[in-house]
Structures are given as structure tokens and as C-alpha cells.
C-alpha positions as CSV (number, residue, x, y, z in Angstrom):
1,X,3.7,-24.6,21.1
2,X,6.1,-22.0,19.9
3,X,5.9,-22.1,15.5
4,X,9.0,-22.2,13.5
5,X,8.6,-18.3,12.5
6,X,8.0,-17.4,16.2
7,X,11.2,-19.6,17.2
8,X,13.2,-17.8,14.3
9,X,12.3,-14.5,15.7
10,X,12.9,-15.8,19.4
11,X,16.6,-16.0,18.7
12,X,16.7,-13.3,16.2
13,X,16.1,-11.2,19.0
14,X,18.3,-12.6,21.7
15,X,21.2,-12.1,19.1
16,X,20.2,-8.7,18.6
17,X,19.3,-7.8,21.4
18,X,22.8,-8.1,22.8
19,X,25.2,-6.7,19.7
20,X,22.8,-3.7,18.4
21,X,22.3,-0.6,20.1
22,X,19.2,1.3,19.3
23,X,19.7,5.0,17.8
24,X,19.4,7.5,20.1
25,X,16.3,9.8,19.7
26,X,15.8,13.2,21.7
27,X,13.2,12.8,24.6
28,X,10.6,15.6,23.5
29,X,7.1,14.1,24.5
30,X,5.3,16.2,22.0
31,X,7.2,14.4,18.8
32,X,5.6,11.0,17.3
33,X,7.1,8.7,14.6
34,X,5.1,6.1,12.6
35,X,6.1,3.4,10.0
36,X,5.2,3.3,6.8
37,X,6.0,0.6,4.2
38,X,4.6,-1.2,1.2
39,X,4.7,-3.5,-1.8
40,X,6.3,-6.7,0.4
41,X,5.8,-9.4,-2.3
42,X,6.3,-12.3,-0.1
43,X,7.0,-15.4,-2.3
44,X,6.2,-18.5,-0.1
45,X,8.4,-20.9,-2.6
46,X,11.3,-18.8,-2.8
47,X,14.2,-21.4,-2.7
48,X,17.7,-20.2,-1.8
49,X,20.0,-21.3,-5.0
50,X,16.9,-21.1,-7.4
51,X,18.0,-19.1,-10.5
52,X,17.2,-15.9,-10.8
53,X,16.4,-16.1,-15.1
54,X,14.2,-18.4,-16.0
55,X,11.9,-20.0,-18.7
56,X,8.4,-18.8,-18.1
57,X,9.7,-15.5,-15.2
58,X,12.1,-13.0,-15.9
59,X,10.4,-12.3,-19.0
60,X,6.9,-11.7,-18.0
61,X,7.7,-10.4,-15.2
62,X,6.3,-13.4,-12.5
63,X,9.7,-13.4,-10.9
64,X,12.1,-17.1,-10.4
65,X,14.1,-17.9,-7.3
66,X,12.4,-20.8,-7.0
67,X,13.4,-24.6,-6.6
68,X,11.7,-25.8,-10.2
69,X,12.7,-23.0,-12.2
70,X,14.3,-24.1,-15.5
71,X,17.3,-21.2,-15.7
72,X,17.7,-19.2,-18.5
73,X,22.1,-18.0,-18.9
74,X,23.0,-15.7,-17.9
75,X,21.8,-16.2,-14.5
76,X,22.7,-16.5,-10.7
77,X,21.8,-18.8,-7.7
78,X,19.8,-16.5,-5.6
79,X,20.9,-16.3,-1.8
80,X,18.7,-16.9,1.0
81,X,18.6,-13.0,2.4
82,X,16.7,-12.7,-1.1
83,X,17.2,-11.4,-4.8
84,X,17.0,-8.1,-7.2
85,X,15.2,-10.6,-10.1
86,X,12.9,-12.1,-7.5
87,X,9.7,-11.7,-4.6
88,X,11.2,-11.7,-1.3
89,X,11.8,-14.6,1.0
90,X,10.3,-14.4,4.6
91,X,13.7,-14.6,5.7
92,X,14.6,-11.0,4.5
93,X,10.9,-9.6,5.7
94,X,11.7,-11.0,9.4
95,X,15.4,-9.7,9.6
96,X,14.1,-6.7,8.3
97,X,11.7,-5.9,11.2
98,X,13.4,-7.4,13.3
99,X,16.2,-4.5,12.7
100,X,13.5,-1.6,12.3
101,X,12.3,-2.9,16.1
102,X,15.9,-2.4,17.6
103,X,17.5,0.7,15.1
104,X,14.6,2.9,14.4
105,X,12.7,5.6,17.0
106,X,9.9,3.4,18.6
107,X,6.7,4.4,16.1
108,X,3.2,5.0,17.5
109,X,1.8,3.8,14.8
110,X,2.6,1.4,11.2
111,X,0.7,2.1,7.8
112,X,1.4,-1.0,5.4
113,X,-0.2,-0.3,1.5
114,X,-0.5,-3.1,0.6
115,X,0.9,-6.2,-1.9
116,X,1.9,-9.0,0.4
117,X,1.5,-11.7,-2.1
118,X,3.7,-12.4,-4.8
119,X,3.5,-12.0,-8.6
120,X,3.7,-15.6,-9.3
121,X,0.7,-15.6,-11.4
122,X,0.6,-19.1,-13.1
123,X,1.4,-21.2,-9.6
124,X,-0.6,-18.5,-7.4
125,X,-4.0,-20.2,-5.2
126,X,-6.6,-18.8,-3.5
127,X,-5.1,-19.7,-0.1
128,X,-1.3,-19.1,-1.0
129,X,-1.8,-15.7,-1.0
130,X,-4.3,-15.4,1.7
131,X,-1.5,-17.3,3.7
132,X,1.0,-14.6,2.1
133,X,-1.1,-11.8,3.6
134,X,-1.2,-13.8,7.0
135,X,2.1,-14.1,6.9
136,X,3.1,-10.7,6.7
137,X,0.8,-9.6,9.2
138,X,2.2,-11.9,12.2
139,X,5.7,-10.7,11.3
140,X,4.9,-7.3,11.8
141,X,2.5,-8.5,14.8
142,X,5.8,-10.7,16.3
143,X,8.0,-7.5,16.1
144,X,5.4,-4.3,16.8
145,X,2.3,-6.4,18.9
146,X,1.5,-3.6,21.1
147,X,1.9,-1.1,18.2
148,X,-1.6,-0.2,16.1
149,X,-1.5,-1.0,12.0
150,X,-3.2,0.2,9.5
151,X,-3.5,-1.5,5.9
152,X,-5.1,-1.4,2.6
153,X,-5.6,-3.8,-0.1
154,X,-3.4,-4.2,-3.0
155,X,-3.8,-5.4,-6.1
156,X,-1.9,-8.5,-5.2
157,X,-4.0,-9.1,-2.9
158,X,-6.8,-11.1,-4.2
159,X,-6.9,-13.8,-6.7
160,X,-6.4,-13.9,-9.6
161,X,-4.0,-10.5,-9.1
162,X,-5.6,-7.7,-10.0
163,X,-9.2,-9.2,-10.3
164,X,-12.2,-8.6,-8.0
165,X,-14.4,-11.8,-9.2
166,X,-17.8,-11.2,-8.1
167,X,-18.1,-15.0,-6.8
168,X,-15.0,-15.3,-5.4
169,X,-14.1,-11.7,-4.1
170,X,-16.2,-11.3,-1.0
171,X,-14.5,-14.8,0.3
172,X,-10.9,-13.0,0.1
173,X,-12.2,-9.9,1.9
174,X,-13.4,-11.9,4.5
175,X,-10.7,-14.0,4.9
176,X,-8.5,-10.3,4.6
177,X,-11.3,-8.7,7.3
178,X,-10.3,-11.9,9.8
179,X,-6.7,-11.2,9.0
180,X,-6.8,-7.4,10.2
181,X,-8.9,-8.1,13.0
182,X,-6.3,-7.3,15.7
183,X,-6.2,-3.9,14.7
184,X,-10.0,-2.9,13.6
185,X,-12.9,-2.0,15.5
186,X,-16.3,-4.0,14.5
187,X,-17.5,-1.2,12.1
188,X,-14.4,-1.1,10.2
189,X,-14.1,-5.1,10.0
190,X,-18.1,-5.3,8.6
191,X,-17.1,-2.4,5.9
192,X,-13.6,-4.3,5.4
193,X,-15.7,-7.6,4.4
194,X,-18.3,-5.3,2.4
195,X,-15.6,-3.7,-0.4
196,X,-11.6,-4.1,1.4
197,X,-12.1,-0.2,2.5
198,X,-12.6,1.3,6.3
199,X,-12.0,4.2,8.2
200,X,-11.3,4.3,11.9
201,X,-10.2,7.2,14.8
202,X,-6.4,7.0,15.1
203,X,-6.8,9.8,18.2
204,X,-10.2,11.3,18.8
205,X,-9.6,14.2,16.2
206,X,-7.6,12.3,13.6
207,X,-9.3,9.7,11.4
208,X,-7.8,7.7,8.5
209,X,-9.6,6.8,5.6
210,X,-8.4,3.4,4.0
211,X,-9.4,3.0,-0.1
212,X,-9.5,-0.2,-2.0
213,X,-7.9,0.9,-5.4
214,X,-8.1,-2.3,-6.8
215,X,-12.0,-1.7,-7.6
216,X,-11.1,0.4,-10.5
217,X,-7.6,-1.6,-11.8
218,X,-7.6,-0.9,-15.4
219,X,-6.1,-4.7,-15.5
220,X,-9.0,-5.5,-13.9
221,X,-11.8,-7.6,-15.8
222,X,-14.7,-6.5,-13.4
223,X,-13.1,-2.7,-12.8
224,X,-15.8,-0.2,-12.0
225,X,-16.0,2.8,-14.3
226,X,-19.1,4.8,-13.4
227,X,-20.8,5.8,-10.6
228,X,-24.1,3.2,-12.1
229,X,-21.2,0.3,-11.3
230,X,-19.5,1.5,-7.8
231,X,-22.7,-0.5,-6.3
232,X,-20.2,-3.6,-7.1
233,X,-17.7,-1.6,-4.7
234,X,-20.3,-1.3,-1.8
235,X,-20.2,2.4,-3.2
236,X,-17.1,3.2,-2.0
237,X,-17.3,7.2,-3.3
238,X,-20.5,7.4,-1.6
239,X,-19.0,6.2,1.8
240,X,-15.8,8.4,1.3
241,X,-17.8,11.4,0.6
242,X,-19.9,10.5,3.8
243,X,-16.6,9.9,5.7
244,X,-15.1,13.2,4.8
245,X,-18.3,15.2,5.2
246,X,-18.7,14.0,9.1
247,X,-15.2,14.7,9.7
248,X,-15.5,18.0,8.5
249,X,-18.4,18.5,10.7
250,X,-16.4,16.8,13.7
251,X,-13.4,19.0,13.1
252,X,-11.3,15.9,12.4
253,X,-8.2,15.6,10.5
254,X,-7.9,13.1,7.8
255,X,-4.7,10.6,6.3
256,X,-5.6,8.9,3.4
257,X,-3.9,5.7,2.8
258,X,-4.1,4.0,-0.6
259,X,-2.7,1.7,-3.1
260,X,-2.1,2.7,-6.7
261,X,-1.9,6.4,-7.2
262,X,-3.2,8.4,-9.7
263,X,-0.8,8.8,-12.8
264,X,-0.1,5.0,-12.5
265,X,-0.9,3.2,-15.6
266,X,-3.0,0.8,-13.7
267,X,-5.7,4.0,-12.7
268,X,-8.5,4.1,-14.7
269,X,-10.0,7.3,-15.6
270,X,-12.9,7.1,-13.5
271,X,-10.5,6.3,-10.1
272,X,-8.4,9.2,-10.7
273,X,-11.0,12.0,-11.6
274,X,-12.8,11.1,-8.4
275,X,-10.2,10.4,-5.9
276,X,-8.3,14.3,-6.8
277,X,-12.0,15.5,-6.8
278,X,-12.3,14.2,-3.6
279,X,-8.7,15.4,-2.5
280,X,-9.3,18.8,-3.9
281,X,-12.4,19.5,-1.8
282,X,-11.4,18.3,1.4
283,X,-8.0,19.1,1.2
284,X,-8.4,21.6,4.5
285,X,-8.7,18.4,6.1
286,X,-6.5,15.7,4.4
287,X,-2.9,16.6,5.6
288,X,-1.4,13.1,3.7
289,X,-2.2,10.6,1.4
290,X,0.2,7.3,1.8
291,X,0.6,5.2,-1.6
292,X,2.5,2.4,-2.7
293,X,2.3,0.3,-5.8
294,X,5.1,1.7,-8.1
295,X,8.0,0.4,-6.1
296,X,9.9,3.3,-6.3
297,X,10.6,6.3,-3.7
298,X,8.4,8.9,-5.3
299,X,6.1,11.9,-5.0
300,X,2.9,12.8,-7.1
301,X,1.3,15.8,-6.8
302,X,-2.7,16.3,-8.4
303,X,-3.1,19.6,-10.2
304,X,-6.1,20.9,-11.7
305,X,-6.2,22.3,-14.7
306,X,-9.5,24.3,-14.9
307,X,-8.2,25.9,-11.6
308,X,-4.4,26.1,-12.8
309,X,-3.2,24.7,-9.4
310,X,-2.2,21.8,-7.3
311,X,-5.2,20.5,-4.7
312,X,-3.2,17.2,-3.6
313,X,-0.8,15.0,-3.3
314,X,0.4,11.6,-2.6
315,X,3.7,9.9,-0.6
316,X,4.9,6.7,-1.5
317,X,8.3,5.0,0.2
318,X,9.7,2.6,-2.7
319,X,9.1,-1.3,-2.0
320,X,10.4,-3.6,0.7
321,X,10.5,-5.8,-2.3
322,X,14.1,-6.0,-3.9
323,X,12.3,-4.8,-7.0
324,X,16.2,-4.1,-8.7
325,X,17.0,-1.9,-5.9
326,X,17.6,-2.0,-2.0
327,X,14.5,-2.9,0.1
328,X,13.5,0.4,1.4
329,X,11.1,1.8,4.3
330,X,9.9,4.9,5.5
331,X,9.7,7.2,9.3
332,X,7.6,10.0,9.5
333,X,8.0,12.5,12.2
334,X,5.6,14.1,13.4
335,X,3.8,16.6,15.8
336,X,1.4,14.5,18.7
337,X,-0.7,17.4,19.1
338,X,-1.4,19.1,16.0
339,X,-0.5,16.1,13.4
340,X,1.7,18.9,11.7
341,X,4.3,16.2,9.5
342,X,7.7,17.6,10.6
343,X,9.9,15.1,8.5
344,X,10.3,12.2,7.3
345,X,13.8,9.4,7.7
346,X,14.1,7.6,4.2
347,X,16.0,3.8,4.9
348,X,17.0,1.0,3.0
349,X,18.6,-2.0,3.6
350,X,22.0,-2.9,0.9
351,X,21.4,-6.5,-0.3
352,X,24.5,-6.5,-1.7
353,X,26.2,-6.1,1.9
354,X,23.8,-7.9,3.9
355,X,24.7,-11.1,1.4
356,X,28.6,-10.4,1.9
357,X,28.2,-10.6,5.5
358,X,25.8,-12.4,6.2
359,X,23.6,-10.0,8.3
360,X,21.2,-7.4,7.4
361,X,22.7,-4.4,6.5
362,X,20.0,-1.1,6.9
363,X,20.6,2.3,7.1
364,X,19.2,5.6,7.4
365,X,19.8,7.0,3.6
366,X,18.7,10.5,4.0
367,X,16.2,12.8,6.3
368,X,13.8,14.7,3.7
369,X,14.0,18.1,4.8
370,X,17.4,18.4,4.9
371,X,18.3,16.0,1.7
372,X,16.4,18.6,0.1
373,X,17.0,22.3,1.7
374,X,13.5,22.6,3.4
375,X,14.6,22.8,7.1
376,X,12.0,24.4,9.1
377,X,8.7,23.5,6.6
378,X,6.3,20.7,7.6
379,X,5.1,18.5,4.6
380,X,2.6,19.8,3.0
381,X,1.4,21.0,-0.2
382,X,3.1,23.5,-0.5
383,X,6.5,22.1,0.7
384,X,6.0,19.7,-2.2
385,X,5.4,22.0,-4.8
386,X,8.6,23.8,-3.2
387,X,10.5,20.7,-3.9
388,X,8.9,20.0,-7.7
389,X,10.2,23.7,-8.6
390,X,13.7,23.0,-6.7
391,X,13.9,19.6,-8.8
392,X,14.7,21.8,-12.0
393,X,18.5,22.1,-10.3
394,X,21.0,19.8,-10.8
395,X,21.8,19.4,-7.8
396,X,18.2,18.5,-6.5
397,X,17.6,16.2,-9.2
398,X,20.5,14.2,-8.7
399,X,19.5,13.8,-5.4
400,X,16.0,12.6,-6.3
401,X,17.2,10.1,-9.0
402,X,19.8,8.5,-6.5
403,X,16.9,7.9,-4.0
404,X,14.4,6.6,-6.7
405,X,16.1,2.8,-6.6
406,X,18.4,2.6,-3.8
407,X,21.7,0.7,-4.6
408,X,20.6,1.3,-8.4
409,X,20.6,4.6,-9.6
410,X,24.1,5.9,-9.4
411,X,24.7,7.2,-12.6
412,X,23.8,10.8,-13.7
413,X,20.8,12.4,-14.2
414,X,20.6,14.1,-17.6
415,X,18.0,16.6,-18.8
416,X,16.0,13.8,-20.6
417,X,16.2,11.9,-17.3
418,X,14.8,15.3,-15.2
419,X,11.8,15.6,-17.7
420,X,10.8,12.5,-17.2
421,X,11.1,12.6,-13.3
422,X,9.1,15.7,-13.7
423,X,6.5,14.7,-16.1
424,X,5.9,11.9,-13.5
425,X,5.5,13.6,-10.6
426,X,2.6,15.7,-11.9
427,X,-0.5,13.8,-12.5
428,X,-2.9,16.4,-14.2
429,X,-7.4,16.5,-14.5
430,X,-9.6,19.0,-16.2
């Protein structure tokens, strides 16, 4: 028996299927393109003409839209494609693949970092947002079910947010381990229901390494701040170092995907030191790191003081949340043979248009090497240094701030606004 979300989808894509015309991509058998996106924030109660300011939301930051809200003026009925105050319906989510699986090159692969659930924190469950992370997974799995995902756990992703409760943690990581199970070999499922972390062979070279940040949350009662306390973890650092050491020894290349990056506020001390330790002295091997968490489309790079140089850095593709911007996503291009990143197609998806006509409205904003003058570099370290020096032009910068909230930033950049773009950006150990 077909489910409402599958019949949804069914005639989804019978309408599209005969009014949109996918985007033409050059036939070179040697180029790949994979997905990435993050930060979802799925609210299962989002009700279409809920306020969007309310008593007991806006405020603190738990988000309204919903059906009991008691509305605070000024304020707005929220429409049903979703709302810049509010988590997203799984109205937007579906039309939203749904497009990506008709307009984008098809993608070998999808990375997802994580944040499915919402940030309703008073009316949250236990099962609500394991049902938010199942929910998420079999729209991606109705659109892409031939195509291999990759995910990581976000900080949303347990219960209560942010909080790895020793007696109730492991029962979320299994119920997450049965959730990813599609997509995971045996090992990575036991090490997924051990401490939310895996790694698995993407090709027989290329391995990714998938972290659970959320151990060391500094929001998090029961974070882990030495290595004495990582047994809580399943000793994650010990299992990355292993990792990383019998790639090395294999040869392999290695993509890091992640949650919250270093130089977020929620990063304790003892996270970030290890994790651009880690980066720094297997950074022959680790040719990208994918993040999400901020919500914003950024780029951190991990520079070491003692050594006066960058050793890392990270990618992260702004929020399909409508976190007060456009819901964006991310394609990378890249090389099938060497894993060389060529490019990467930055989109996002107007609200504002797709409520005035009813449909969604996505586009391709800008491709990064050309946005930003680096034609003919792969990404890389360097290439983002390259781009953190450029960033000290106006015209760059403008350019960068535009991107950062899609549909929001539209005014100019001043030098205040540069310094703090750049302070950001650079995330700094001893």
C-alpha cells in the first residue's frame, strides 16, 4: 500500500516529469558530481497559517509556524512551501528533491551533515525526532534510491538537542544505525550504534571518515573534554587515528564529513585541538572536510600558529532550512579517477517566488571557480587560502557576503562587515 508521502511524490513526479527539462551536462565519462546538503530542520507540526512570532519561539529561538502558537504582532501566517521565522515543512524538503532529481547533473553520490529534527525544544520526544530523521531519509531514498548516502549526526539529532544522555543515547544511535542501514555495510552499522561515527570505502582507494561532533558540544551536559573521557565516545580519536593510519598504509584517500566545525561556538576546546591535529597530520590524504551546522554558505580554514600556516580546511553549503534566507544546496564536481575536486555549483531555491507562484523556484546561483576568478584550480588548500587573500577586494567580498544568506544579504559589505567575514573564516590553534 502506497503511503501518503510516496503518493505525494508519485504525482510530484508525473507533473514534473512532463513540464521540466533536465539541464544539459557535457558527456565526459571521467567527470562525477555528488550532493551535498545539511541542517534540514524538519518540523513535523509545521501548520500552514501558524504565525510566524510567537509567545514562547521567536524569542528563544525554538521557531512557530505551528497550529497552537499564540502570535506575537507583528507577525505573518506562514505558507505551506514553508517560512524564514520557522523549521521547514516536509512539503518544501519533498519539492525540493524532487527538483534537484530532474534540474541537477545526476550525482554519484549524496553527503547529508546532519540536523533533521527541529529546534522545537519544549514539545520535542524521543520518537518525534527519530521519526524526523526517518523522515528525511526516505525523501532522499524516494528521490535518489539507487544513489549511495552518506550522513553524520547532528546535534539535533538526539534528545534532548544537543545532549548525549548516557541512558538514553545508545537507544537513539541505534534507532539512527537502523535508519542508515540501506546505505552501511555491517562494520560501519556496529560502529554507528557504538558512538554515531563510521567510516566506509566509497571506491576501493577512497574512504570517508564520518565524525560525531556532538560528543564534545560545549551545550552539551555530558561533553567529553579529555582523552580519560572519549571512553564515553567509544574513543572516537582513537578509531580516527586508526582509520587514517591504515589508509595511509593502503594508499587511500580520505573525505571527512562532519557536523559543527571548528571556530563554531558550540566546539569545545578539546574537539577542535584534536580534530586540526588530526587534519594537519594527514592532510596528504584528506582532500575535503564537509560541515554544516552554521546555516550559512561558508568556508573555514585551520591554521597553526606554532607552524605559522594553514594545515586544513572545512566546506559547508548553508542550510536547506529557511534559516532567514533561501534554502540552499550544494554540487561538487569532480574527477572519477583521481578525486581531484574541480568545482563546485552553489543553488538555492527563492521562497519568496516559489510562494508567489506556487511552485518551487531553484536555481543555480553561482559556480565557485568562476564566481571567484580561480578557473583552472581544483579545491584545495591552497585554492582556499587563494580565495581568503582575494576576499580583501571589494569586489570578492561583495560577492562572498551576497552568497552568505541567499535572498538576504543584498546590501553592501563595509570594511567592518569584511573583518568580520575574515576573522570568521580563520579558526586559529597553538
Amino acid at each position: 500500500m502506497l503511503s501518503y508521502l510516496n503518493i505525494f511524490l508519485l504525482l510530484t513526479t508525473i507533473s514534473l516529469t512532463t513540464t521540466v527539462k533536465a539541464i544539459s551536462v557535457e558527456a565526459t565519462s571521467n567527470i562525477g558530481y555528488f550532493l551535498h546538503v545539511s541542517d534540514i530542520h524538519y518540523d513535523p507540526e509545521y501548520y500552514p497559517s501558524g504565525p510566524d512570532n510567537c509567545i514562547f519561539g521567536t524569542k528563544v529561538g525554538t521557531g512557530c509556524c505551528r497550529k497552537d502558537n499564540i502570535p506575537i504582532d507583528p507577525y505573518n501566517q506562514s505558507s505551506k512551501w514553508g517560512d524564514f521565522n520557522c523549521d521547514v515543512p516536509s512539503f518544501l524538503v519533498q519539492h525540493i528533491f524532487n527538483w534537484t532529481k530532474y534540474n541537477i547533473p545526476k550525482v554519484d553520490y549524496i553527503f547529508y551533515t546532519g540536523d533533521s529534527a527541529s529546534h522545537h525544544v519544549i514539545t520535542q520526544t524521543v520518537r518525534q525526532n527519530l521519526d524526523s530523521i526517518n523522515t528525511i531519509n526516505n525523501i532522499i531514498n524516494y528521490n535518489y534510491p539507487k544513489t549511495q548516502l552518506y550522513q553524520v549526526v547532528g546535534n539535533h539529532d538526539t534528545y534532548p538537542i544537543d545532549q548525549t544522555v548516557p541512558i538514553l543515547y545508545p537507544y537513539i544511535l541505534k534507532n539512527i544505525s537502523n535508519a542508515w542501514s540501506k546505505w552501511l555495510n555491517t562494520q560501519s552499522i556496529t560502529s554507528t550504534q557504538t558512538g554515531g561515527y563510521y567510516s566506509q570505502y566509497i571506491t576501493s582507494n577512497v574512504k570517508v571518515i564520518s565524525i560525531n561532533s556532538i560528543h564534545y558540544d560545549s551545550d552539551n551536559i555530558f561533553q567529553i573534554k579529555s582523552d580519560e573521557e572519549d571512553v564515553r565516545s567509544g574513543y572516537q580519536w582513537n578509531w580516527i587515528e586508526n582509520e587514517l593510519k591504515m589508509s595511509r598504509a593502503n594508499g587511500d584517500k580520505v573525505l571527512i564529513i562532519n557536523h559543527i566545525p571548528p571556530g563554531s561556538g558550540e566546539a569545545n576546546d578539546y574537539y577542535v585541538h584534536k580534530l586540526i591535529n588530526v587534519t594537519d597530520r594527514y592532510r596528504d590524504m584528506i582532500f575535503l572536510q564537509l560541515y554544516g551546522h552554521t546555516h550559512e554558505d561558508l568556508f573555514r580554514l585551520f591554521y597553526n600558529s606554532t607552524k605559522k600556516e594553514f594545515v586544513g580546511y572545512g566546506m559547508i553549503p548553508g542550510s536547506m532550512m529557511t534559516s532567514d534566507h533561501d534554502p540552499c544546496f550544494r554540487v561538487f564536481v569532480y574527477d572519477k579517477t583521481t578525486w581531484n575536486i574541480l568545482d563546485y555549483h552553489q543553488y538555492s531555491c527563492s521562497l519568496s517566488q516559489t510562494i508567489k507562484n506556487n511552485r518551487i523556484e531553484c536555481r543555480n546561483t553561482y559556480n565557485f571557480t568562476s564566481e571567484y576568478g580561480l578557473e583552472g584550480n581544483t579545491i584545495n588548500l591552497d585554492t582556499m587560502v587563494k580565495l581568503y587573500h582575494a576576499l580583501n577586494s571589494t569586489n570578492a567580498i561583495q560577492k562572498y557576503h551576497h552568497h552568505y544568506r541567499p535572498g538576504s544579504n543584498n546590501n553592501n559589505c563595509d570594511d567592518q562587515c569584511k573583518q568580520n567575514y575574515l576573522e570568521e573564516i580563520v579558526f586559529t590553534i597553538d
